[in-house]
C-alpha positions as CSV (number, residue, x, y, z in Angstrom):
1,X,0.0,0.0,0.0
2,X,0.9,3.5,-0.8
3,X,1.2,6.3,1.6
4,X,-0.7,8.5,-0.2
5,X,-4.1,5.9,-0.1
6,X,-3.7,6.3,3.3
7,X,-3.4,9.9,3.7
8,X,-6.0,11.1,2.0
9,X,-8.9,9.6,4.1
10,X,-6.7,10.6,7.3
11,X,-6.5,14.1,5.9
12,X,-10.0,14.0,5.1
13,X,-10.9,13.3,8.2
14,X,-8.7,15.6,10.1
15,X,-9.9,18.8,8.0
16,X,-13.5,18.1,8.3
17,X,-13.2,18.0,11.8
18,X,-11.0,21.0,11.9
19,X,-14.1,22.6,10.2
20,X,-17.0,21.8,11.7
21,X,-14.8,22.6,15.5
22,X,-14.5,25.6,13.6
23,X,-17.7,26.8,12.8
24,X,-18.5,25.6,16.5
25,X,-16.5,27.7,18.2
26,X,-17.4,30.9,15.9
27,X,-21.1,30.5,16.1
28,X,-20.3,30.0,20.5
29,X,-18.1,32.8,20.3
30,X,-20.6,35.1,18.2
31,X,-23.8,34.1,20.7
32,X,-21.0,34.9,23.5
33,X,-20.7,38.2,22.3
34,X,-24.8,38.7,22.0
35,X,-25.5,37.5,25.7
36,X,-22.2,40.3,26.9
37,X,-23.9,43.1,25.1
38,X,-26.9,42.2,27.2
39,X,-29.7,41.0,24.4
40,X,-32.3,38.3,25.8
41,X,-32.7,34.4,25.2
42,X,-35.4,35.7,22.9
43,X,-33.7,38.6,20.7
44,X,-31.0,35.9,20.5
45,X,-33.8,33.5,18.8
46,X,-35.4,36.2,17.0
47,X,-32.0,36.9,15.5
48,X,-31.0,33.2,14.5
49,X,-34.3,32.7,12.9
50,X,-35.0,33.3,9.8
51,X,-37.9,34.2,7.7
52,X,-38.5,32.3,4.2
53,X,-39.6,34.1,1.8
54,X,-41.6,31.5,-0.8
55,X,-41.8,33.1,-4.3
56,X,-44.9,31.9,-6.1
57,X,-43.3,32.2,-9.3
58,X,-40.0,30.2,-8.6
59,X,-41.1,27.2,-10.7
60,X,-41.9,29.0,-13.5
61,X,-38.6,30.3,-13.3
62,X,-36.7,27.2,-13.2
63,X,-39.5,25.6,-16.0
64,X,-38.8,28.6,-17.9
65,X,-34.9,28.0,-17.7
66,X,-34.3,24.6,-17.8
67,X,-36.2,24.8,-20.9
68,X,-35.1,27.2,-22.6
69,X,-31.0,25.8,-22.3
70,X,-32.6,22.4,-23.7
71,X,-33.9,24.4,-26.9
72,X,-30.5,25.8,-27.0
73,X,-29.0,22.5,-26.7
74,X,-30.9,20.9,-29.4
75,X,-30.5,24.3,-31.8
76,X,-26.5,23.8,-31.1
77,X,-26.2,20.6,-32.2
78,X,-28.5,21.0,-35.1
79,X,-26.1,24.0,-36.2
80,X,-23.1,21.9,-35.7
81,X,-24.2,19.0,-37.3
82,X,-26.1,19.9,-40.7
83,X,-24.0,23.7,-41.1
84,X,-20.7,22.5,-39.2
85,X,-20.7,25.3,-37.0
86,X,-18.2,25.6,-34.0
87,X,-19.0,23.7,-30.8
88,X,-18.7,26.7,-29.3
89,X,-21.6,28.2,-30.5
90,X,-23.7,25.8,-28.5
91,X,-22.1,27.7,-25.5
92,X,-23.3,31.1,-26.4
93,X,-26.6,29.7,-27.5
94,X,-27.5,28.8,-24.0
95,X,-26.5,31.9,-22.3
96,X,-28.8,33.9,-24.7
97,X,-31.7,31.5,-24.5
98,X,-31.6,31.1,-20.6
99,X,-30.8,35.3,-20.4
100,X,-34.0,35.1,-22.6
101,X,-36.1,33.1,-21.0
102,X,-34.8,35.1,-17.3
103,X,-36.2,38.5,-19.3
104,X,-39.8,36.4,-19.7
105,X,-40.0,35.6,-16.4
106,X,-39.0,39.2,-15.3
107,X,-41.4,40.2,-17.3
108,X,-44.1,37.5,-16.0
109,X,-43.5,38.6,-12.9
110,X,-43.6,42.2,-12.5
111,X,-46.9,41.7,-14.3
112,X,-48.2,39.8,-11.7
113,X,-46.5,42.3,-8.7
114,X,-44.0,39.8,-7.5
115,X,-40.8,41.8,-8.6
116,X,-40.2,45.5,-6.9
């Protein structure tokens, strides 16, 4: 066996836990600080919670997207197959259709008083 197949998990190991000791002690240290500058059990809750703002619209977002970059997909590889077009163009195919399909959803939406 090589040194390095056992060093990796080892390592693994070791900077996982070095990370989530970390983020222990910071959020301890942070709550510490809240409870010195004299805020309540509940303004210390009220702060860690967090509201979740549901957007009606997010699925059509995502439909709208995830479609649109298969259209773009399928229009690449037509263009590269029957014109021999760069492979590349596929690339800048999807960012226009998906920066497309974000402006008809932008659109959708602020017709429908979900964007400010």
């Amino acid at each position: 066996m090589d040194g390095l197949e056992i060093a990796v998990p080892i390592m693994l190991v070791f900077f996982s836990s070095i990370v989530i000791i970390t983020f222990i002690t910071a959020r301890h240290r942070e709550r510490m600080a809240m409870v010195q500058k004299g805020l309540s059990s509940d303004e210390i809750k009220a702060f860690f919670t967090r509201e979740i703002r549901r957007d009606p619209y997010s699925a059509l977002k995502w439909g709208l997207l995830c479609v649109s970059v298969g259209i773009a997909i399928v229009v690449g590889n037509f263009l590269h197959e029957y014109y021999h077009t760069n492979e590349g163009v596929i690339i800048g195919l999807v960012c226009m259709f998906a920066g497309c399909a974000l402006l008809v959803y932008y659109a959708i939406a602020s017709k429908r008083g979900m964007v400010p």
